[in-house]
C-alpha positions as CSV (number, residue, x, y, z in Angstrom):
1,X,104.5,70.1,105.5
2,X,104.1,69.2,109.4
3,X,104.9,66.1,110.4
4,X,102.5,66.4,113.6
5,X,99.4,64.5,113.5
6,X,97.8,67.6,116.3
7,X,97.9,71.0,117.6
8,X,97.2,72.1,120.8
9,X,94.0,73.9,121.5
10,X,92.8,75.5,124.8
11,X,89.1,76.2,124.7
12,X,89.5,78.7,128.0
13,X,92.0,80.8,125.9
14,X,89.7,80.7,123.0
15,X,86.9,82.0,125.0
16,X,88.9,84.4,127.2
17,X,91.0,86.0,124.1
18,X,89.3,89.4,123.7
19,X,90.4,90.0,119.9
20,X,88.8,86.4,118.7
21,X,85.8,86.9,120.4
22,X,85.1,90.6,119.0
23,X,85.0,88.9,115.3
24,X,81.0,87.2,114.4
25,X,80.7,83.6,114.8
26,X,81.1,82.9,111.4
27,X,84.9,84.4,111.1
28,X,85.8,82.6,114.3
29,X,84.6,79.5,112.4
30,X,86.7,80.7,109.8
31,X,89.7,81.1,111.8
32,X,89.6,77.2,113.3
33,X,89.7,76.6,109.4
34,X,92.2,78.5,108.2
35,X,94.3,77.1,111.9
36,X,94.2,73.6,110.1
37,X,95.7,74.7,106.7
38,X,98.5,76.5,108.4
39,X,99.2,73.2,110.6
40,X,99.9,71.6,107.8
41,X,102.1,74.5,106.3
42,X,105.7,75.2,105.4
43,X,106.9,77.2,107.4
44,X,104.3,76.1,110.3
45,X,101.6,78.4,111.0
46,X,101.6,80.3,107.9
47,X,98.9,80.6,105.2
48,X,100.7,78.9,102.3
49,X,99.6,75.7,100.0
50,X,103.1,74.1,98.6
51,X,105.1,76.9,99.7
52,X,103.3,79.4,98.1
53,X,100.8,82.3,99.1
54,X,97.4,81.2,97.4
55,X,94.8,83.5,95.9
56,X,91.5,84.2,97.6
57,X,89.8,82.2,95.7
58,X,92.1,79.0,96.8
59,X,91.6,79.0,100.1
60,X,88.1,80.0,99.4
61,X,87.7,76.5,97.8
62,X,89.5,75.1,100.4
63,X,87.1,75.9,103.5
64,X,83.9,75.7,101.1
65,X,82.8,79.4,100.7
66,X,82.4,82.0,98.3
67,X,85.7,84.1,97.7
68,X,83.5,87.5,98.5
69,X,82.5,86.3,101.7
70,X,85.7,84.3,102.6
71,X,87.4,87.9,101.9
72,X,84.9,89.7,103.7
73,X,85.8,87.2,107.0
74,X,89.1,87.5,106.2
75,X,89.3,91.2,106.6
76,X,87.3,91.1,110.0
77,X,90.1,88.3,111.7
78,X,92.5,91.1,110.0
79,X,90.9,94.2,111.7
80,X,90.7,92.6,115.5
81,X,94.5,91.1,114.9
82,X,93.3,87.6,115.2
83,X,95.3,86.8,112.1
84,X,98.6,88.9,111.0
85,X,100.8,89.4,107.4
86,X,104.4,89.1,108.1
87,X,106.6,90.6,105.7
88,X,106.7,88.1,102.6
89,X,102.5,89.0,102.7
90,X,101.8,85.5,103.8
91,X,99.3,85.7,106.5
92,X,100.4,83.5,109.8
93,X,98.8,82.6,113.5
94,X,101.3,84.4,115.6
95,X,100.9,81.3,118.5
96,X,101.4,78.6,116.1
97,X,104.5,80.6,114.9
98,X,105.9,81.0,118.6
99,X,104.9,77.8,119.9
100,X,106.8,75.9,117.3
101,X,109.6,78.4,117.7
102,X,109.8,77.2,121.0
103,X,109.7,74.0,120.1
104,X,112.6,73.9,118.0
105,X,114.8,75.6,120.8
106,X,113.4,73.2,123.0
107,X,114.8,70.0,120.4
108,X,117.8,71.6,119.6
109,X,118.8,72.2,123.6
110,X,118.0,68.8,124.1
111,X,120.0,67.5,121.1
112,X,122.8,69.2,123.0
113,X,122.2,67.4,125.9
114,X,120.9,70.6,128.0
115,X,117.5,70.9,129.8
116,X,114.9,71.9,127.2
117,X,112.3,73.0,129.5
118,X,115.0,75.9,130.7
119,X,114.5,77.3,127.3
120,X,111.5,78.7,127.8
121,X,112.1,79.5,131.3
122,X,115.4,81.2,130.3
123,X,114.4,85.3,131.3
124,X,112.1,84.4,134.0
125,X,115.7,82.1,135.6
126,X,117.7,85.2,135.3
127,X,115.2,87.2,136.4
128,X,115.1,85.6,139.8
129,X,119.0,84.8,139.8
130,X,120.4,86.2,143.3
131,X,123.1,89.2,142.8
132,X,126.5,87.6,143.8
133,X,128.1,89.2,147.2
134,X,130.9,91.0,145.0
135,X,128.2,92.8,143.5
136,X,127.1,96.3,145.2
137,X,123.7,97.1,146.5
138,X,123.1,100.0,143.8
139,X,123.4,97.2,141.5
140,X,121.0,95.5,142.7
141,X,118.6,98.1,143.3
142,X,119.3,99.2,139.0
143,X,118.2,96.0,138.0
144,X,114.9,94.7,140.4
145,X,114.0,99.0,139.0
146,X,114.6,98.3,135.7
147,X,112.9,94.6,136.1
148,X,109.9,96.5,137.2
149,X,109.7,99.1,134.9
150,X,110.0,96.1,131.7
151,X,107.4,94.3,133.3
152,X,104.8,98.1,134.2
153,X,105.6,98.7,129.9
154,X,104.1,95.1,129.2
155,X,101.5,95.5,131.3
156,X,100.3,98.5,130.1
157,X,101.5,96.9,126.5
158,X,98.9,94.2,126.8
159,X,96.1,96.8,128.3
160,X,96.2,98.8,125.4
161,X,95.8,95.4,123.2
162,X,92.6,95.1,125.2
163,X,91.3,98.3,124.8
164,X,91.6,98.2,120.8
165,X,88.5,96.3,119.9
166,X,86.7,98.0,122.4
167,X,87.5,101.3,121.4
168,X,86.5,100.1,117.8
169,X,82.6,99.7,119.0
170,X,82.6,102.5,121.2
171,X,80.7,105.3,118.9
172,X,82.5,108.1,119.6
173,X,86.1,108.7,118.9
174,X,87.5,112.1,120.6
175,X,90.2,112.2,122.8
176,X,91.9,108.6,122.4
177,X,94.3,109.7,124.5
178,X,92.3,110.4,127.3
179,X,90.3,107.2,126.7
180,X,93.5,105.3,126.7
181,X,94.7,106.5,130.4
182,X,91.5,106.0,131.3
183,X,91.3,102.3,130.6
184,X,94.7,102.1,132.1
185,X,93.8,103.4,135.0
186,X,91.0,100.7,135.6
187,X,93.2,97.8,134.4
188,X,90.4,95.5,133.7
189,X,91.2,91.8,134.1
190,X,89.1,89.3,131.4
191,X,86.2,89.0,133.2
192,X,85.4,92.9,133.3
193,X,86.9,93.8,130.2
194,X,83.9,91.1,128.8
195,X,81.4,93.2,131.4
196,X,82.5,96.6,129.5
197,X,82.1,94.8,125.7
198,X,78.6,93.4,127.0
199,X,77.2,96.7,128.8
200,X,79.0,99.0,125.5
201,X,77.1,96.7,122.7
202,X,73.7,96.9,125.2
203,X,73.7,100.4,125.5
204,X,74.3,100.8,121.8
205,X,71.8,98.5,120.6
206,X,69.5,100.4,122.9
207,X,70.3,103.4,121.0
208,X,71.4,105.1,124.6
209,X,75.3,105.4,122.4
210,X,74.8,107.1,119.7
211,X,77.4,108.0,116.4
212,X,77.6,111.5,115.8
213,X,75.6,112.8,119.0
214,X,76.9,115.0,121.4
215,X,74.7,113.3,124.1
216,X,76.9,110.7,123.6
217,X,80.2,110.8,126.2
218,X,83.4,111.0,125.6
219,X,84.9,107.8,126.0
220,X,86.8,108.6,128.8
221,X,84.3,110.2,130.7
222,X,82.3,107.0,130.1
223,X,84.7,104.6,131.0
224,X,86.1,106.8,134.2
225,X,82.0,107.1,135.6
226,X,81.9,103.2,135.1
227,X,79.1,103.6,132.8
228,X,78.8,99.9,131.4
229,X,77.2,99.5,134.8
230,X,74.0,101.9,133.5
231,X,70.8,99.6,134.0
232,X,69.0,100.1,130.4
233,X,65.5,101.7,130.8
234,X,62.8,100.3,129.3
235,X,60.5,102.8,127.6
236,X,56.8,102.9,129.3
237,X,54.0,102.6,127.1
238,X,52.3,105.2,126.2
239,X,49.0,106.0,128.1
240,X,46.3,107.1,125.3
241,X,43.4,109.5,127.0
242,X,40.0,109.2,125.5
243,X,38.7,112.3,127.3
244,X,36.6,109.6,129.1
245,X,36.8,109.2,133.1
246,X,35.9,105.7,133.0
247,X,36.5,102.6,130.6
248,X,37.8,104.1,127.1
249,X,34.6,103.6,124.4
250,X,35.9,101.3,121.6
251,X,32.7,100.6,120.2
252,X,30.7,102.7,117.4
């Protein structure tokens, strides 16, 4: 069991983490719940009560709901990767995992004697390490190419992440592929990736995206005219003609 009276919590990340905020309200109150058993877990950040994965209706108890709807919650944190099974089937918060990874390195390096705060910044060091004079220019050139090429893979790598949930709401699935490049090709940062969720759930709510209709766009073609941009009409109200030129008469 952790030792640590605290964990850290960043309410901008919460906010700005796409996956979290796809799930309702309810599962992300779920999730700061089930964040509170796992701080006190063994290993850290893992779903376990005395070592042990517990049943549904265990941790149902635990954050006061009924196992049905606890599993119901459960499988929605699941679907938007907000929480993850690693391979014993215990389910774990993959930042509590690496941040107390990192912690240990950190301890340990210090233990030694060695800056722990070079730990972490370790890749990013040798990264930015000069190439000594013996070495030739090709060299040099091989490795800021394949430096770049690591950091266009994550890039794209953590685009795709983003496009997941929104591909999820997005009513019609044909030609992923397309939709994919697409999205990669606009490289939203947070703040538009939020304007695409918000103007996707508007126009479906308004029933202008609908399942199943071929009026509906492909999603590529959608995301590559900018559509989330598309002002909503509001339907006018219908005009009813009493065949009279003047005032309609109500009366008997």
């Amino acid at each position: 069991m952790s030792k640590r009276p605290s964990f850290q919590f960043y309410p901008a990340d919460w906010k700005k983490d796409l996956e979290l905020q796809s799930c309702c309200l309810e599962a992300r109150g779920l999730w700061i719940e089930l964040l509170c058993i796992m701080h006190h877990a063994s290993p850290y950040g893992t779903l376990r009560v005395n070592g042990e994965i517990p049943p549904i209706k265990v941790v149902s108890h635990l954050v006061g709901i009924h196992p049905g709807r606890y599993a119901r919650l459960l499988s929605e944190l699941e679907r938007y990767g907000v929480i993850r099974k690693d391979e014993s089937g215990a389910h774990y918060s993959k930042r509590m995992v690496d941040d107390n990874a990192l912690s240990e390195k950190r301890r340990v390096a210090g233990a030694l004697g060695g800056n722990p705060n070079l730990v972490k910044q370790g890749v990013k060091q040798t990264a930015k390490q000069k190439t000594p004079p013996s070495s030739s220019s090709s060299t040099s050139t091989s490795t800021s190419t394949s430096f770049s090429s690591s950091k266009k893979k994550k890039d794209m790598a953590k685009s795709l992440t983003q496009f997941e949930p929104w591909y999820l709401i997005y009513p019609r699935k044909i030609a992923r592929g397309a939709a994919e490049k697409a999205w990669i090709k606009i490289n939203p940062d947070e703040i538009l990736v939020a304007k695409i969720m918000e103007g996707t759930r508007a126009q479906v709510e308004a029933g202008k995206l609908v399942k199943g209709s071929e009026f509906t766009p492909h999603p590529a073609s959608w995301l590559n005219a900018g559509r989330w941009t598309d002002e909503i009409e509001s339907e006018a109200p219908a005009v009813i003609n009493y065949g009279f030129k003047g005032r309609a008469n109500i009366g008997g």
